[in-house]
DRENDO-1510 file (C-alpha; in Angstrom, 1 decimal, always signed):
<recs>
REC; n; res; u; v; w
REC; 1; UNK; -66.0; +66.1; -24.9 .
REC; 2; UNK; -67.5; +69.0; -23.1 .
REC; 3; UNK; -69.7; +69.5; -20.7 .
REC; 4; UNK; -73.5; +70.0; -22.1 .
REC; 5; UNK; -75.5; +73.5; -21.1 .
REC; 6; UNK; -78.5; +72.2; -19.1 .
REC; 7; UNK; -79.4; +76.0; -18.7 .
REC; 8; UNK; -78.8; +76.9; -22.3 .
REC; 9; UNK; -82.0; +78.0; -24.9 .
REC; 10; UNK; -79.8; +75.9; -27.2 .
REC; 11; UNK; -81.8; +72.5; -27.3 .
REC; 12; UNK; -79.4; +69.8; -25.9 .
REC; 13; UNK; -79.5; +67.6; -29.2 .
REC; 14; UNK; -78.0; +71.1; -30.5 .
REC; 15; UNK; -75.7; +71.1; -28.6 .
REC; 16; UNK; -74.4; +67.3; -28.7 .
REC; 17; UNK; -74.7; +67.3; -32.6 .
REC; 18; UNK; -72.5; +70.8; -32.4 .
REC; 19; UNK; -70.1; +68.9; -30.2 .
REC; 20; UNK; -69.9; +65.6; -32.2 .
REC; 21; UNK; -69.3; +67.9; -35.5 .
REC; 22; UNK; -66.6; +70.3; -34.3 .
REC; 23; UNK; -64.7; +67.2; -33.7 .
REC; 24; UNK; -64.8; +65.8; -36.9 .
REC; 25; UNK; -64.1; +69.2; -38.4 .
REC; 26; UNK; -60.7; +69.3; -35.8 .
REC; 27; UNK; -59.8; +65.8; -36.8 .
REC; 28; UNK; -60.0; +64.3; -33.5 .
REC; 29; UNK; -62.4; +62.0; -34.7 .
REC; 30; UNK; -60.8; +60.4; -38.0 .
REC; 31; UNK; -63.0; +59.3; -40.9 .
REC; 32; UNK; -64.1; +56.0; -40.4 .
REC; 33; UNK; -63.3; +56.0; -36.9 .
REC; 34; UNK; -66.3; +54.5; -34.3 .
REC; 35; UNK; -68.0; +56.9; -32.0 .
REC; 36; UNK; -69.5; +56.0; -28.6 .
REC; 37; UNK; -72.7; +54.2; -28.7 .
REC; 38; UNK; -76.1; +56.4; -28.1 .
REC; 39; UNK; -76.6; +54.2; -24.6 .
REC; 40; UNK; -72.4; +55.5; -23.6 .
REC; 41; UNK; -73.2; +59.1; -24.9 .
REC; 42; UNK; -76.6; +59.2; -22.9 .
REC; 43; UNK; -75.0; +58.0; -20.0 .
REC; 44; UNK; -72.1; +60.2; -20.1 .
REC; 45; UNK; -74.2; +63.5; -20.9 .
REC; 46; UNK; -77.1; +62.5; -18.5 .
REC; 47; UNK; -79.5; +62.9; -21.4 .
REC; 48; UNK; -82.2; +61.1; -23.0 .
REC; 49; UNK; -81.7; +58.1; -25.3 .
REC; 50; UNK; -84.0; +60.1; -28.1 .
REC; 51; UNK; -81.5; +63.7; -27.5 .
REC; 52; UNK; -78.6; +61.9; -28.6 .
REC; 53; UNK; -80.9; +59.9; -31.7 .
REC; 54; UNK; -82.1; +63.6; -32.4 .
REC; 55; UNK; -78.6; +64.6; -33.1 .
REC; 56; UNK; -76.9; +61.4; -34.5 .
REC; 57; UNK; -79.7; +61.2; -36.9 .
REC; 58; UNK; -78.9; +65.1; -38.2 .
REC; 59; UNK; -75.1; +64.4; -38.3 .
REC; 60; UNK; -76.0; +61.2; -40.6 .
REC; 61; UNK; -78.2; +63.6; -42.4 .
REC; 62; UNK; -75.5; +65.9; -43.1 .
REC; 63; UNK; -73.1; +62.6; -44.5 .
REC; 64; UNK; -70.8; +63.8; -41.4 .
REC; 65; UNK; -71.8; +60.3; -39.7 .
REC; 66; UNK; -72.9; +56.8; -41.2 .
REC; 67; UNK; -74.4; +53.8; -39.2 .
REC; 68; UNK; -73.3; +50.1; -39.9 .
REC; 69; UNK; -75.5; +48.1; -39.3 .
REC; 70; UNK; -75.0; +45.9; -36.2 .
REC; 71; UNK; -71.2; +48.0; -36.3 .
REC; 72; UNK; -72.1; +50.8; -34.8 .
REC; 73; UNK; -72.1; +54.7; -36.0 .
REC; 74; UNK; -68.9; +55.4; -37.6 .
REC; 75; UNK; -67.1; +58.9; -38.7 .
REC; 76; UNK; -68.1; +59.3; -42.8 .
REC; 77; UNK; -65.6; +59.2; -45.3 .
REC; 78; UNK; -65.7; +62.5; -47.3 .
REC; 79; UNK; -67.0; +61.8; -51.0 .
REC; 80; UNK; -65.6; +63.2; -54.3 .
REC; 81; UNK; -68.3; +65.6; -55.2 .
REC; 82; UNK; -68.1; +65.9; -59.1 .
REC; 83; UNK; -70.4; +68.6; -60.7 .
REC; 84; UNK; -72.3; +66.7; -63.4 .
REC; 85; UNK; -73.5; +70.1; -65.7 .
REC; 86; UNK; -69.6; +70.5; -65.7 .
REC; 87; UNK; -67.2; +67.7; -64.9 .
REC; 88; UNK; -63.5; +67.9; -64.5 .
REC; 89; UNK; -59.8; +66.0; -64.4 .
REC; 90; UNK; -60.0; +63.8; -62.1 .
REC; 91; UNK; -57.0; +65.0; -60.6 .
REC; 92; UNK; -58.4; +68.5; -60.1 .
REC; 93; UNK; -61.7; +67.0; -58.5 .
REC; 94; UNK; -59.5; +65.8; -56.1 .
REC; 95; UNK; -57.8; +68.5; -55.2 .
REC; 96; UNK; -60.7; +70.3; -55.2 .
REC; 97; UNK; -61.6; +68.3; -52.3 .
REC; 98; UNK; -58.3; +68.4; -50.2 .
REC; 99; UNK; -57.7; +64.9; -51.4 .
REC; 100; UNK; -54.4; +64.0; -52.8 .
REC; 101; UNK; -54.9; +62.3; -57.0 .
REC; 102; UNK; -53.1; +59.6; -57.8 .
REC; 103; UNK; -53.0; +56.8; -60.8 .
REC; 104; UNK; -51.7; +53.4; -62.0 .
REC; 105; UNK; -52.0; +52.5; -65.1 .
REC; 106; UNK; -53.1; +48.9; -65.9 .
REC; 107; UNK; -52.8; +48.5; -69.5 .
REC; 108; UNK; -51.6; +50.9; -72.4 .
REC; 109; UNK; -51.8; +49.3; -76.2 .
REC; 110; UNK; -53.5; +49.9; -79.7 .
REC; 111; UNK; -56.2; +47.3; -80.4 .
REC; 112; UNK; -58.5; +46.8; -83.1 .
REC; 113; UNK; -61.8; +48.8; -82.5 .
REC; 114; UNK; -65.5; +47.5; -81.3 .
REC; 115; UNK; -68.8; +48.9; -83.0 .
REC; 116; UNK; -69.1; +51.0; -80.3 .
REC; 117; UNK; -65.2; +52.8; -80.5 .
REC; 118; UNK; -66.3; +53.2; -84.7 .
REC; 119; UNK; -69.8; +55.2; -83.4 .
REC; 120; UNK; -68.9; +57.3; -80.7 .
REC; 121; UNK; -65.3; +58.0; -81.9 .
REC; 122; UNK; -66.2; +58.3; -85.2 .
REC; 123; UNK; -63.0; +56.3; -86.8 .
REC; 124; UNK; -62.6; +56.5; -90.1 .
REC; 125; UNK; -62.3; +52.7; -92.1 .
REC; 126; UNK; -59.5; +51.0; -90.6 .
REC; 127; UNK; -58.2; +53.0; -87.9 .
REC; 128; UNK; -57.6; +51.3; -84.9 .
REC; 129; UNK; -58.1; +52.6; -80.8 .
REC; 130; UNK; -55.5; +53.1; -78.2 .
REC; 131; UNK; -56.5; +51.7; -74.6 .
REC; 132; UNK; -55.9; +53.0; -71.8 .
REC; 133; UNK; -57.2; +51.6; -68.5 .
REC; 134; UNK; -55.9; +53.0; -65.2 .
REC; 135; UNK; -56.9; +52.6; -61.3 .
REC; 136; UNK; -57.9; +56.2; -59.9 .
REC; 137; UNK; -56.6; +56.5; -56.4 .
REC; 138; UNK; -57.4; +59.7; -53.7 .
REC; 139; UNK; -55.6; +59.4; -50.6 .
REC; 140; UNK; -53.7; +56.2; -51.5 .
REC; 141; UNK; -57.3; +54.9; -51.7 .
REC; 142; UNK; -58.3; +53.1; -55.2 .
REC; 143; UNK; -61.8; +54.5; -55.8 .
REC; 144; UNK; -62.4; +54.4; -59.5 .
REC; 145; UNK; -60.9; +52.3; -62.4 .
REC; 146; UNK; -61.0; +54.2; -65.7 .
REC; 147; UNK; -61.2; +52.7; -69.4 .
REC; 148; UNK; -60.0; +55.1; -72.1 .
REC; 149; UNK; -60.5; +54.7; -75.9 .
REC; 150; UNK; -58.6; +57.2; -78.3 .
REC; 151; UNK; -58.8; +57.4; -81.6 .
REC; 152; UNK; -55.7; +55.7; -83.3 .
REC; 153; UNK; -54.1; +59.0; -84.2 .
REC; 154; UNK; -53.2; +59.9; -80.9 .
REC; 155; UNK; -50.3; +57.3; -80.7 .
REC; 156; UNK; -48.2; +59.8; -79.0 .
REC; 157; UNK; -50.2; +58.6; -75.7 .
REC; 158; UNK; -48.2; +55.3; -76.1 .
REC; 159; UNK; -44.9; +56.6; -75.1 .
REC; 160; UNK; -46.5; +59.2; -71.9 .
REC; 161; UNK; -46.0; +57.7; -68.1 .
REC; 162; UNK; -49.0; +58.1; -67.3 .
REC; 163; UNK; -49.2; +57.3; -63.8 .
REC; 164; UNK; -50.0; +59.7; -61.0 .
REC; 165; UNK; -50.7; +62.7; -63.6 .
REC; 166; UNK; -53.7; +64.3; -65.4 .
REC; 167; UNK; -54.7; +62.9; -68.8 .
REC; 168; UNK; -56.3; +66.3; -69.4 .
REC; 169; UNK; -53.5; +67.9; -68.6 .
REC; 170; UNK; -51.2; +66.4; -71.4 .
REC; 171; UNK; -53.5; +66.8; -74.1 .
REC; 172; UNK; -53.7; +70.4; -73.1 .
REC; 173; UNK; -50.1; +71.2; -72.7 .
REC; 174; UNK; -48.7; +68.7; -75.5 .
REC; 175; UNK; -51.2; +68.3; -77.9 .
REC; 176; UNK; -53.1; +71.8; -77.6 .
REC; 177; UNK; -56.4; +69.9; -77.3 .
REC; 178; UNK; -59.0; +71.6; -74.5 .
REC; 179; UNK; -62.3; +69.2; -73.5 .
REC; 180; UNK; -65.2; +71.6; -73.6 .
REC; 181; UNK; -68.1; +69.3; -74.3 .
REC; 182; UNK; -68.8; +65.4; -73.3 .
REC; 183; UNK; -72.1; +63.0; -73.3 .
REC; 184; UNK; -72.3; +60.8; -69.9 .
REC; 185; UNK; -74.7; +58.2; -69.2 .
REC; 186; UNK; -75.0; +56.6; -65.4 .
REC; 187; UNK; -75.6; +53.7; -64.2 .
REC; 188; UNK; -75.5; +50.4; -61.6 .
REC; 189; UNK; -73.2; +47.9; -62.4 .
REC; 190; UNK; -71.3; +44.8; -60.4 .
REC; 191; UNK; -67.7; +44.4; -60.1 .
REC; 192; UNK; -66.3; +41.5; -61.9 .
REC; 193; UNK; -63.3; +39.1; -60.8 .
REC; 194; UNK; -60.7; +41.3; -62.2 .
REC; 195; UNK; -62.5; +44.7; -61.7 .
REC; 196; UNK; -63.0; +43.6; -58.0 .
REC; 197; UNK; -59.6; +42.7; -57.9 .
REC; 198; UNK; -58.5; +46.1; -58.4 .
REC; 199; UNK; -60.7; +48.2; -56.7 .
REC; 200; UNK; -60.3; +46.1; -53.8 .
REC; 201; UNK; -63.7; +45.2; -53.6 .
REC; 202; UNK; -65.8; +41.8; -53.1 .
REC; 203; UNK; -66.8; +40.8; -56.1 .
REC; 204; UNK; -70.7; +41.9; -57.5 .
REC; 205; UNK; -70.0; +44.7; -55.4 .
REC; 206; UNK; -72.3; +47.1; -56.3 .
REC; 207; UNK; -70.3; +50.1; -58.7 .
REC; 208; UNK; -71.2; +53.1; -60.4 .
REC; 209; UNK; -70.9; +52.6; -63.7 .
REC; 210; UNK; -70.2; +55.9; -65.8 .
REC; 211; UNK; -70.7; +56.1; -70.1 .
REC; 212; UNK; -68.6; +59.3; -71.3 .
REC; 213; UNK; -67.7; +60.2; -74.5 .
REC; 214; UNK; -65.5; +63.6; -74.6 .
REC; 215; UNK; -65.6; +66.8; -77.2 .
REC; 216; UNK; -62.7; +69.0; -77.8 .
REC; 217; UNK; -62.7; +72.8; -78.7 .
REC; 218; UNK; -64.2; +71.9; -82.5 .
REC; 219; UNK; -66.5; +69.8; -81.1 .
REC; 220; UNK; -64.7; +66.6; -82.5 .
REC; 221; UNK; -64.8; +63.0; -80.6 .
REC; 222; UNK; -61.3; +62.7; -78.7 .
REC; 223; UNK; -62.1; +59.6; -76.1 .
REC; 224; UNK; -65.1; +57.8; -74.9 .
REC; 225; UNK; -64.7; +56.3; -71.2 .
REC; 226; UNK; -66.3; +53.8; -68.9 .
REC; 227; UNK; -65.5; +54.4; -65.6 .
REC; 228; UNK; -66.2; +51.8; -62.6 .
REC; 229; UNK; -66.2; +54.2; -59.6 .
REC; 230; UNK; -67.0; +53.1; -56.0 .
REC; 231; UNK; -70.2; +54.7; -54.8 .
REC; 232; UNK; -68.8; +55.0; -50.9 .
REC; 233; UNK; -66.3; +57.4; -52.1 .
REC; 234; UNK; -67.4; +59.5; -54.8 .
REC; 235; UNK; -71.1; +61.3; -55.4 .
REC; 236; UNK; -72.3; +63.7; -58.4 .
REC; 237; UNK; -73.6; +66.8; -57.9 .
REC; 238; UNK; -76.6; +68.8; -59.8 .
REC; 239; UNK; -76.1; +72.5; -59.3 .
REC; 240; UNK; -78.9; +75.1; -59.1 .
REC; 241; UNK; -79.0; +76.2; -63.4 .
</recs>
């Protein structure tokens, strides 16, 4: 790193925090990568214990750091920053992000329909649901594992490959079908054997748990969601309205 100013107006905290950062903004400090200890950074600066707390703490502030505890401070993993007045694809939040969208999907079938697929999908008697569930990766990184209920009528979705590609995007392009409305309800929930399993997580790991049901252009049902989404890796956002 640089020298620091000891002559400068610019508080020295400034300018270690401005140091640390343009770093991380380079890429020579990788995310999740460890960063000297605030004893080595004072020692190597010749500055105060609290300087270099004044600007670690502002860096963690700014979700550019995050401290482990008895680890050490470590480089932050960027989030997925989802708007939640007006969500998107998955795939475009990614990309949105620089992060690269990817999917496997789990299991694909028709099934027979709980309460809850009849009342938020609004089935008539009799029809069944198609399931989808799929592991959301970004990165290569799982970070959210996706349940999808469709209404039976939508058994062209049985014969798509849908891994790595946008769900939104084939109902769009295939089926002429454009989401424009959705109800979404938030929540803490634990990871389970098999959900742990495939996030890659301990199990009772602490998850966000997200309720969705989606609207098309007519304002008709056309899936309802629950979405297990690790809370490291993915944040929502409420815009200025």
């Amino acid at each position: 790193m640089a020298e620091l100013d000891q002559t400068s107006i610019t508080p020295l905290y400034k300018q270690l925090k401005d140091l640390i950062k343009e770093k991380i903004l380079s890429g020579e400090l990788g995310p999740n990568q460890k960063i000297p200890s605030e004893l080595e950074l004072s020692q190597q600066y010749q500055i105060s214990r609290i300087t270099v707390r004044n600007a670690i703490s502002e860096l963690v502030d700014e979700e550019m750091l995050v401290k482990k505890q008895g680890k050490g401070t470590f480089v932050h993993r960027p989030k997925i920053g989802e708007n939640l007045l007006n969500g998107g694809s998955f795939t475009n939040l990614c990309r949105q992000n620089g992060m690269t969208p990817g999917s496997r999907t789990i299991r694909l079938m028709l099934k027979e329909p709980t309460e809850r697929d009849a009342r938020e999908l609004q089935l008539r008697p009799g029809e069944k649901v198609i399931y989808l569930q799929r592991v959301r990766y970004a990165n290569d990184l799982p970070v959210m594992l996706e349940n999808n209920y469709f209404p039976e009528h939508f058994t062209a979705l049985l014969d798509e490959k849908l891994d790595d590609v946008s769900l939104y995007a084939i109902l769009r392009e295939k089926y002429n079908i454009y989401l424009k409305s959705s109800t979404k309800v938030i929540q803490i929930a634990e990871a389970l054997d098999t959900e742990a399993a495939l996030l890659g997580v301990r199990v009772k790991t602490p998850l966000l748990q997200v309720r969705e049901v989606c609207f098309d252009q007519n304002d008709v049902p056309v899936h309802r969601t629950k979405q297990l989404i690790l809370g490291d890796k993915f944040k929502y956002i409420v815009p200025k309205h």
